[in-house]
N, C-alpha and C positions, 0 to 999 in steps of 0.2 A: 431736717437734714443738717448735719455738719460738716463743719471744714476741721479736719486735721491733719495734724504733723506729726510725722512718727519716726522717730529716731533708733536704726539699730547699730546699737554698740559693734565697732569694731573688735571688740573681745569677743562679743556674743557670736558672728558669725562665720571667726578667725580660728585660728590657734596662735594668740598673739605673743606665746614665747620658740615660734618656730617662722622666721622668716616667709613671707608669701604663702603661706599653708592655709588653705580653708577649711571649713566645719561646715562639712556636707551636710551633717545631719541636724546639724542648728538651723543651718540655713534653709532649709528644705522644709523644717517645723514653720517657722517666719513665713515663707511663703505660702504654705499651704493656710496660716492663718489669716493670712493678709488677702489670699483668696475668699475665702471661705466669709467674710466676715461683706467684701464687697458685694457675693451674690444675695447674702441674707437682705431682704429690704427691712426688716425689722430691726437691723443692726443699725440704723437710723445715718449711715457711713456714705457722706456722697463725693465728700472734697477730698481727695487722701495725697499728699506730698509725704514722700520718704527721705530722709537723709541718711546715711551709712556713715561710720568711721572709717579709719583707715585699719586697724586692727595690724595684723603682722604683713602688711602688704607696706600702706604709707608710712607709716611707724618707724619700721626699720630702714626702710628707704631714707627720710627724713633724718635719723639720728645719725644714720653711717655720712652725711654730709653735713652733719653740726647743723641745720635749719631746724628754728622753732617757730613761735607767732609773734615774737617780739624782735624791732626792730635790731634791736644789737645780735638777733639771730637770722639773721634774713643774709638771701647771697644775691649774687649777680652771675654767677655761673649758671647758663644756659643749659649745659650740661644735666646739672642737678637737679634747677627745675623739671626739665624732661623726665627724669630719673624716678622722682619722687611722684611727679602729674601720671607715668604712666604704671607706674605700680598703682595708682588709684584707679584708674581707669580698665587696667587689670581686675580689680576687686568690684569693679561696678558693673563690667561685662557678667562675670558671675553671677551677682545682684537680678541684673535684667534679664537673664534669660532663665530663671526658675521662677521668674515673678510671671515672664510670658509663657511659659512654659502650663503654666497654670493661666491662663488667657485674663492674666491683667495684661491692659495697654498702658505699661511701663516704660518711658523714654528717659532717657539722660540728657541734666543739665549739669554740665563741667566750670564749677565755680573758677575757675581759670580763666577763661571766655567773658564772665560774667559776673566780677567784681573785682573790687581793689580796697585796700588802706590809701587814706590820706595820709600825711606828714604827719598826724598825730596818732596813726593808727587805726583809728576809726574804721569800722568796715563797710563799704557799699555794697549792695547785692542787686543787680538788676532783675527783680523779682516780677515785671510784667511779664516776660515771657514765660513763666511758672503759669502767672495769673491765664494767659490765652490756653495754656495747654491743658489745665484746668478745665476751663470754657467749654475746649475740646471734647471734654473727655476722657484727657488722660491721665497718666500717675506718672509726675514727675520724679522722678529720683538723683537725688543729688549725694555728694558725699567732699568729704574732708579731702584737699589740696592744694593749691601754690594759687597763691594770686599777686599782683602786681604791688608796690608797697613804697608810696616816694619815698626819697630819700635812703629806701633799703633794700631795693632790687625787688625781691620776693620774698615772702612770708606763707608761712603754714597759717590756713585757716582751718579750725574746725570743726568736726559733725555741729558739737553743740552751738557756736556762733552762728552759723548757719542757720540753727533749728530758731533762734532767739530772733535771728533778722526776718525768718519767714512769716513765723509767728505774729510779728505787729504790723510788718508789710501786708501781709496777704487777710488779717483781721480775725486768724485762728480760733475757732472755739474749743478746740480740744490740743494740746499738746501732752506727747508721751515720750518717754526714753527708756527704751528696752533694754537690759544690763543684764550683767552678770550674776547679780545679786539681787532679791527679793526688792528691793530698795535700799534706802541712804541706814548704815546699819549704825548702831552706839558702840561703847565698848564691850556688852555683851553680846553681839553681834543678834538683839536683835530689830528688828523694823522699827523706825522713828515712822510715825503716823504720818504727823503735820512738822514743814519748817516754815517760821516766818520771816524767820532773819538767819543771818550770816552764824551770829553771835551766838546762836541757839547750838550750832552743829559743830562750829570749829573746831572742838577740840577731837572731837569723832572723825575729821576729813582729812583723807592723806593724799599721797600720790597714789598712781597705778603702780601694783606688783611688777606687770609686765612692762615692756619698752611703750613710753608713752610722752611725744613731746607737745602734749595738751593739757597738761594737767591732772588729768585723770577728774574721783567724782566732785572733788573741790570747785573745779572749774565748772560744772555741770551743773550744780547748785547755785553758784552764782549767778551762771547763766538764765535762768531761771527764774530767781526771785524779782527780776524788773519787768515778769511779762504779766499782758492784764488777764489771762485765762490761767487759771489753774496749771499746772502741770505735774507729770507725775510720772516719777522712776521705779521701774518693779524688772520684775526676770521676765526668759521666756514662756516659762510656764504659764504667765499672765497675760499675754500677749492678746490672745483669745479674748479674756473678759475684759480689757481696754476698748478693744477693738468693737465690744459688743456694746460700749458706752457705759462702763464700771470704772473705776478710779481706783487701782489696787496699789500694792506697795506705798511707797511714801508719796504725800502730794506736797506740792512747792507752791507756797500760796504768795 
């Protein structure tokens, strides 16, 4: 049996160039895999923590009030945190009840609640309660949002720092990131197999097309390369064969 974490891109189950708009039909494929893969006992699938993006829900919420993840972008406006937590919290409600819908026992953990930046940044995640409801039985689902940040009021955390704190926290043996693209692509746009380092991809790593104040797959790569399991970025179409315990699209070793 294993423990994983699985990451769906906020692109992947958005329309991340049209304000708060969902992809029903992205999101509906996700969950039916996400289902399907928990009743297989052969799919070898016992630990499952999900993380979401913010996609055109947090994204744009975030940018229309200048908040990013870095301290010189963080507010103090009550307001905005609201703003931004519940346009996620928006996206997550959606999230939960197609995953319950299909009788995963899906709950939400609101990194709001449940982590901060220290004065250097650094991010804390209170991951026992993941770990208990695990225990449980259930499928935590967390996604990208405002957490507490001295010295800077509040800061944008996310999907993938999340995925990277859960991942060494919780002792992951499989991490995945569901994208919009096959994986991590070159300049011929196509699949790099394996990255080892930073140095290998840079020149191939941009920002996201759409409103993204995370970095896009730059940040997701990074992300990545300091964890000790494997990890590995592919589309939805692969969704299915991750989940079956296949390693498709690019792996981040």
């Amino acid at each position: 049996m294993s423990r994983t974490i699985l990451k769906l891109g906020g692109s992947v189950i958005t329309d991340k160039d049209r304000a708060e708009t969902l992809d029903g039909d992205a999101l509906e494929s996700a969950a039916d895999a996400v289902a399907a893969a928990l009743a297989d006992e052969a799919s070898g699938l016992e630990d499952l923590v999900i993380v979401h993006g913010g996609g055109s829900f947090g994204h744009h919420a975030a940018s229309a009030h200048g908040v990013g993840t870095s301290a010189e972008s963080g507010t103090r406006d009550a307001g905005a945190v609201l703003d931004i937590h519940g346009a996620m919290t928006t996206l997550n409600r959606f999230v939960l009840d197609r995953l319950l819908e299909r009788d995963v026992p899906a709950v939400p953990v609101h990194p709001l609640s449940a982590a901060h930046r220290d004065g250097t940044g650094e991010l804390t995640l209170a991951t026992g309660q993941v770990e208990t409801m695990l225990g449980e039985g259930f499928v935590p689902v967390l996604h990208g949002d405002m957490v507490a940040h001295a010295g800077a009021g509040s800061t944008v955390v996310s999907g993938d720092e999340l995925v990277a704190e859960l991942a060494r926290d919780l002792e992951a043996d499989r991490v995945g990131l569901c994208s919009t693209v096959p994986g991590v692509l070159d300049d011929g746009d196509e699949v790099i197999d394996r990255i080892a380092s930073y140095g290998d991809v840079e020149e191939f790593l941009g920002g996201s097309d759409a409103t993204d104040v995370t970095g896009g797959m730059a940040a997701k790569v990074r992300a990545l390369l300091d964890l000790e399991p494997s990890a590995s970025i592919f589309g939805l179409e692969a969704l299915e064969s991750f989940l079956a315990g296949e390693q498709p699209g690019t792996t981040i070793e």
